[in-house]
N, C-alpha and C positions, 0 to 999 in steps of 0.2 A: 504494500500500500504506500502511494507516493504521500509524504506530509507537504509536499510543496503544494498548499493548495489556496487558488483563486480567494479575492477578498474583496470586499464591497463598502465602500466608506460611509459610516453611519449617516442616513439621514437625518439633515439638519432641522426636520418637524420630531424625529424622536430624540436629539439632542435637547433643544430647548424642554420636550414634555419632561422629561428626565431631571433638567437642571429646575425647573417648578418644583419638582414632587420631592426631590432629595437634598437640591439647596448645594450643602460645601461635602454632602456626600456622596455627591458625583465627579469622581475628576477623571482626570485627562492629560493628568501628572504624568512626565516619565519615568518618573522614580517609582509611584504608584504602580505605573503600567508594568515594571521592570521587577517588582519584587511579585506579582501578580499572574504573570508569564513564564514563571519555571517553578521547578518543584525537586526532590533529591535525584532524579534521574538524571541519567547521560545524555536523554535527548534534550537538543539545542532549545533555548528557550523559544516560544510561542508566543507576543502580548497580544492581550484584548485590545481593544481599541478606547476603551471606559473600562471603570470601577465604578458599579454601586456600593456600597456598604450600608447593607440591609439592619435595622433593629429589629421588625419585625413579620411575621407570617402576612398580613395585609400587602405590606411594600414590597417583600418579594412577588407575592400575585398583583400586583398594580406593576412593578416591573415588568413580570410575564405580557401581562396583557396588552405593555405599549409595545415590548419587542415583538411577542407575536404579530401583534396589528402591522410591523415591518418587516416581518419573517428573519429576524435579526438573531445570529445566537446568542444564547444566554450559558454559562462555566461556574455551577456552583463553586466555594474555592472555601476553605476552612483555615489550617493553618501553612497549606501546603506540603503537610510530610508524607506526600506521596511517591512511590520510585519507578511508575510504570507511566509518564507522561499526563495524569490522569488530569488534570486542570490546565495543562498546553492548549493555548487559544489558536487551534490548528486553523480555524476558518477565521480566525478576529471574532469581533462581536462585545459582549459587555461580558464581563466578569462581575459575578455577587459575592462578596464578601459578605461571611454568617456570620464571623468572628464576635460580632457584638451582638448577637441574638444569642444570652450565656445568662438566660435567667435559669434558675433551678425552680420549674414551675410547683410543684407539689412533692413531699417523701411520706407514704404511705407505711410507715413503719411495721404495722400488725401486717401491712398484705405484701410487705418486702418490695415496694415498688417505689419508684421515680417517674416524674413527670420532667421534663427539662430541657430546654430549647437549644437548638442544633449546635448552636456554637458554644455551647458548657465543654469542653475537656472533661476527662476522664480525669486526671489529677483536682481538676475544680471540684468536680463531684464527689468524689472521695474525702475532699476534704471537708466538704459540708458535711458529709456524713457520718465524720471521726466520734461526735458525742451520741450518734443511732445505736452503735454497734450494729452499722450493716457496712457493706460496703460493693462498688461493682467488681468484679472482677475480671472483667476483660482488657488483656495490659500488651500493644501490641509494641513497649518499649517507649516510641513518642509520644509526647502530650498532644496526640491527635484529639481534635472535635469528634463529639459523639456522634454527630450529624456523619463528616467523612468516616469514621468509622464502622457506622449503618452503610452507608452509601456502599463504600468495599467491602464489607464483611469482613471488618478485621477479625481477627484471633490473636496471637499471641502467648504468650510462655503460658497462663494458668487456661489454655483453652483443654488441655489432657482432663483436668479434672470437670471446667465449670461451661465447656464448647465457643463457641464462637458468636457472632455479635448476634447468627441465624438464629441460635436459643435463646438469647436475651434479650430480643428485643419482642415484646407484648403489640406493643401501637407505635401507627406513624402519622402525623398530617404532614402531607404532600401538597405541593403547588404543582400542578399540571402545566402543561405547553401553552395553552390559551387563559391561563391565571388563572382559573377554577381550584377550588379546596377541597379536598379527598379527606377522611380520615380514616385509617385503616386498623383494626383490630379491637385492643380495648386491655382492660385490667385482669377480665378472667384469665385463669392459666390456660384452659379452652376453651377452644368453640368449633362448630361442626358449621357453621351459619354463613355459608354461601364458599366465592373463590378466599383463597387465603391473599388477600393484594398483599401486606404486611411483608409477605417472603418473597414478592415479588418485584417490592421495589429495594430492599435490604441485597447490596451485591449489584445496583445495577447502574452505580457510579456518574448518576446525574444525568443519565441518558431518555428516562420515561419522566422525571418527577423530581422535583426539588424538596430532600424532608426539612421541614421547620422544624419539628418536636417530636420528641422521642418518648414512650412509657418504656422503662427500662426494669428488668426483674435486678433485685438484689441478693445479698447472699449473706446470711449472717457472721460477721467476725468469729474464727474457729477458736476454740478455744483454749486451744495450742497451736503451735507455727516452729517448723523448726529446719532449717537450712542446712546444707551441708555441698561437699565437694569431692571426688574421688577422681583421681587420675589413674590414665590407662598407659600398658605399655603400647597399645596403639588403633588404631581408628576401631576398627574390626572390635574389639575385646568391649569396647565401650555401648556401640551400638548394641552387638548382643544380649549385653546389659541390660540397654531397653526393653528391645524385645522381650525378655524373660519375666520383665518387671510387668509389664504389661499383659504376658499371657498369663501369669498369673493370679491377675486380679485385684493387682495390689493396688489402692485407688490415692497413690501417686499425685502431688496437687502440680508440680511441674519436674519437669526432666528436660535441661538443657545438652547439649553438644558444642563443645567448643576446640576446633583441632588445634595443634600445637604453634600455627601461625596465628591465629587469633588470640591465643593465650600471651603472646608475646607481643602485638598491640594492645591487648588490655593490661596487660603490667606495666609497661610505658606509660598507656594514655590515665591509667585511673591509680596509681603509686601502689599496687598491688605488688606481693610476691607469693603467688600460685603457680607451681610446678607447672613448666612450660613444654606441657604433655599433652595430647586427646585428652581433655577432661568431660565430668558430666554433673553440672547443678543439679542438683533437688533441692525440693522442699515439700514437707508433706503437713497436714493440715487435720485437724479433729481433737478428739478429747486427748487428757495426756498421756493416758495408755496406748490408744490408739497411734498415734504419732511415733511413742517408742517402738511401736508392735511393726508399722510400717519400718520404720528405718533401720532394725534389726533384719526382716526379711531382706531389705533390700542392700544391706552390707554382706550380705550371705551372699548372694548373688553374684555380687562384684567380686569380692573375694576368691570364688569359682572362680573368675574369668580375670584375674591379674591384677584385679583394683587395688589401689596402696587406700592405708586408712583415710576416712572419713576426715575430713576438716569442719570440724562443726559450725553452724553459725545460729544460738538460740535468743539472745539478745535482740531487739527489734533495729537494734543501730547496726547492728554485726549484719542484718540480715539485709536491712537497705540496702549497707555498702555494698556487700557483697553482689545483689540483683540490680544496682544501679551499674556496677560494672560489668553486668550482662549486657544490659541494656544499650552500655556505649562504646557495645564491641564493633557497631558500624562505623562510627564517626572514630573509633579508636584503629581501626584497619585502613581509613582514609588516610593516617598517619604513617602508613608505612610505605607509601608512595604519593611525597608529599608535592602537591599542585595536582594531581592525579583525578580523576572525579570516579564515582561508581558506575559499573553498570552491575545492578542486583541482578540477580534471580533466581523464585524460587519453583519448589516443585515439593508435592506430596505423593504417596505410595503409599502403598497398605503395608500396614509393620511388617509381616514375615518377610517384604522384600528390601526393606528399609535398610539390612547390611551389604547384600547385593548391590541394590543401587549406588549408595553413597562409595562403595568399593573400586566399580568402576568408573564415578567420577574421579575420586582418588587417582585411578589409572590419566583420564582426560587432563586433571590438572599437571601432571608431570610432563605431559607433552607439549604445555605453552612457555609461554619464555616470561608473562607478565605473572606478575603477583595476585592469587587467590586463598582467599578466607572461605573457610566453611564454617558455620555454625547452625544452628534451628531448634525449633520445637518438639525435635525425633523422638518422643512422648507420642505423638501423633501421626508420624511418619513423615514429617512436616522439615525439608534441610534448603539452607539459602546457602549461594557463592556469591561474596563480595568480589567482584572480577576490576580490578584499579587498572584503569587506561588511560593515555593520551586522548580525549575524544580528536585530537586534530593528526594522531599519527595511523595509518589507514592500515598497517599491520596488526598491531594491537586493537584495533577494531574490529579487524579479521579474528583475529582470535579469540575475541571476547564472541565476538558472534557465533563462533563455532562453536563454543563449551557452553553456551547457551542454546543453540540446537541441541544438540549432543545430552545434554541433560534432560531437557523437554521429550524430546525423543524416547528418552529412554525411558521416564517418569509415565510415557502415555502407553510404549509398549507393556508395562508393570499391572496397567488397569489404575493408573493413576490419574494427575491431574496437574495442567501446565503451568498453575498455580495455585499455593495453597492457601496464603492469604494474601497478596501484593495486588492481587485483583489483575484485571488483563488491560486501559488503561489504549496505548496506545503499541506497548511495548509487545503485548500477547495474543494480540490480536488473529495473527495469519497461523496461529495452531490452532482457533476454537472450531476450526471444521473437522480438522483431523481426533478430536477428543471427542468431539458431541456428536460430528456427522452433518452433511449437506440439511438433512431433514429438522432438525432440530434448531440450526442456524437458519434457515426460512424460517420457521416458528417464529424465532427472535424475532429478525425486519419485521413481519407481519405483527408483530404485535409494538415495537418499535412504532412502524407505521399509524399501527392504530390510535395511539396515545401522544405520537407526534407528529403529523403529518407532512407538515414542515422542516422537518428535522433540526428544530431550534434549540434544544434543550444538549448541551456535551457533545455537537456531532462531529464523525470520526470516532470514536473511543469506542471499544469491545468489539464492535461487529463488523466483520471482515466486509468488502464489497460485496451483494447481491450477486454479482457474476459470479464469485470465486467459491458459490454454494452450490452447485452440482454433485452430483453422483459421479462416482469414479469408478 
């Protein structure tokens, strides 16, 4: 799919309606334009041609409804920590910043739920909820919006135990293509009461529906929490690990992987000193029996398979550090090829192939000349390669591009998936025929179609060309 694509300069009847409705919330800044037009990805940045900066559900559908009326695109846009092009203004158009729609609308304590408008953070919300004893759990590392969060279906390190944004998210009100107001779901844990819209616009990255507000379920604060670390003598012995842990039943609250290039940008980047080995975070989660009961099975395990002792982390300060330096194992591997930019990508697999797979990437990364990080959620089956390029040296883009086939490829011969949370974006686009099938990607358009017809809403993002959906 070519990104070089045709653009059409705002008209000057929806500039002035714009500059009426939003005032000094409409610009036209370059700086504006310029922080607004890229996102953590390799690909070159995109601007819109405006910034609104929405407060609320109405102004975004008063939005809609003046770009519609000019078939103009509209680029939800949150905080932009996205790494698959997902808010590149491929066509130009106006970009909506949520960022200040961060009310925390309602906390339903007795029914573990949240009400809370698109632009709250996951960190924002948590913190309101520190005196609940509840809290969310869906942690995909950034202080992403819960809005872009919905939007991609994130997940994240505690998704093994508490799933991904798909389970946690109850309701949504949506701004449609023509400003019209959707709300989808509700507070019950079910319902059998028509199509499910909720899981339909959740993962579809701005391209049917813009969400304002989210009902989100919560998860009571466990009543033990306890951290730990085990290094491997190498990739193989670690993975295993998981798998075991998992076929066992052992209900595990996170299981990291971090091979021994990443261990050595997270010691750098965060003043750590963790053995600069295949390691595997845990943390397990429940009463304090339960906790000790878990993390006993699971040193057993390791132990089998080469593990050095446990590094414990039970202190809540011990435990931050220790999961905030998971967290900035990306921007700590940027580090090791410094002026370098990323190009991510991930992939998921059903555990039993999870050592396989990761094995023969293993194999793929020895055959490039640039520098790659593995680490992931492989609790899940879930493993990302930080791949550090030149985007301007056309070698290293060959080969970042190739161990990015090469693992997609591999990930979908497995019964897998071309990505497990990063969403598809602009970057995943040209596998989702080969994963889902010609029939299934018509579905999309067609229904694409049906809810946008104008394709104003993200377009370009997730869905391959029309043509390139054929039977083979």
């Amino acid at each position: 799919m070519s990104l070089a694509q045709p653009r059409k300069p705002l008209p000057e009847a929806l500039i002035t309606a714009l500059q009426e409705c939003f005032g000094k919330r409409f610009s036209r800044g370059e700086s504006v334009l310029a922080q607004h037009g890229r996102d953590e990805s390799v690909h070159a940045p995109m601007l819109p041609d405006a910034v609104v900066f929405a407060e609320s559900t109405e102004e975004v559908a008063e939005l809609m409804r003046l770009s519609y009326a000019h078939a103009v695109p509209v680029i939800a846009y949150g905080v932009g920590s996205s790494v698959e092009g997902h808010v590149l203004a491929i066509h130009g158009g106006i970009c909506v910043d949520l960022s200040g729609m961060k009310r925390i609308v309602a906390v339903h304590n007795d029914d573990l739920d949240a009400v809370v408008e698109a632009g709250v953070t996951r960190l924002q919300l948590n913190a309101a909820l520190r005196d609940s004893g509840l809290f969310f759990p869906i942690d995909p590392g950034a202080d992403a919006t819960l809005g872009g969060m919905a939007a991609t279906r994130a997940s994240g390190t505690n998704a093994v135990r508490y799933g991904t944004m798909r389970e946690n998210v109850l309701g949504l009100t949506v701004v449609l293509a023509d400003g019209s107001i959707v709300r989808t779901g509700g507070r019950a844990r079910k319902s059998s009461a028509g199509y499910d819209l909720t899981r339909l616009f959740v993962g579809s990255e701005g391209t049917l529906g813009i969400i304002t507000e989210l009902t989100l379920r919560l998860q009571p604060i466990p009543e033990a929490m306890s951290a730990a670390v085990c290094a491997f003598p190498d990739v193989d012995a670690a993975v295993r690990t998981v798998i075991q842990t998992i076929q066992f039943g052992i209900p595990v609250a996170r299981i990291e992987l971090l091979d021994a290039l990443t261990l050595a940008a997270v010691n750098r980047h965060s003043k750590t000193t963790l053995a600069e080995a295949p390691t595997l975070f845990f943390e397990f989660h429940g009463s304090a029996a339960a906790v000790e009961e878990q993390a006993q099975l699971v040193q057993d395990i390791a132990r089998e398979l080469g593990g050095e002792d446990f590094a414990w982390a039970t202190r809540n300060e011990e435990r931050s550090r220790l999961w905030k330096a998971r967290h900035d194992a990306y921007f700590a591997c940027l580090q090791l090829k410094p002026g370098a930019r990323a190009f991510p990508t991930d992939v998921c697999v059903p555990i039993s192939r999870l050592a396989e797979a990761i094995a023969s990437t293993n194999e793929d990364i020895a055959r490039v000349s640039i520098p790659i990080a593995l680490f992931g959620h492989v609790g899940d089956g879930n493993f990302h390669l930080v791949v550090l390029v030149d985007p301007a040296n056309p070698t290293e883009m060959a080969e970042a591009k190739w161990i990015n086939e090469r693992v997609v490829e591999r990930a979908l011969a497995m019964e897998g998936t071309c990505t497990g949370e990063h969403g598809v974006g602009i970057g995943k686009a040209r596998f989702l025929v080969r994963e889902h099938g010609a029939a299934a990607i018509r579905l999309m358009h067609a229904l694409k179609d049906a809810l946008d017809p104008q394709h104003c809403l993200n377009p370009g993002k997730i869905l391959p060309p029309i043509e390139d959906c054929t039977d083979s």
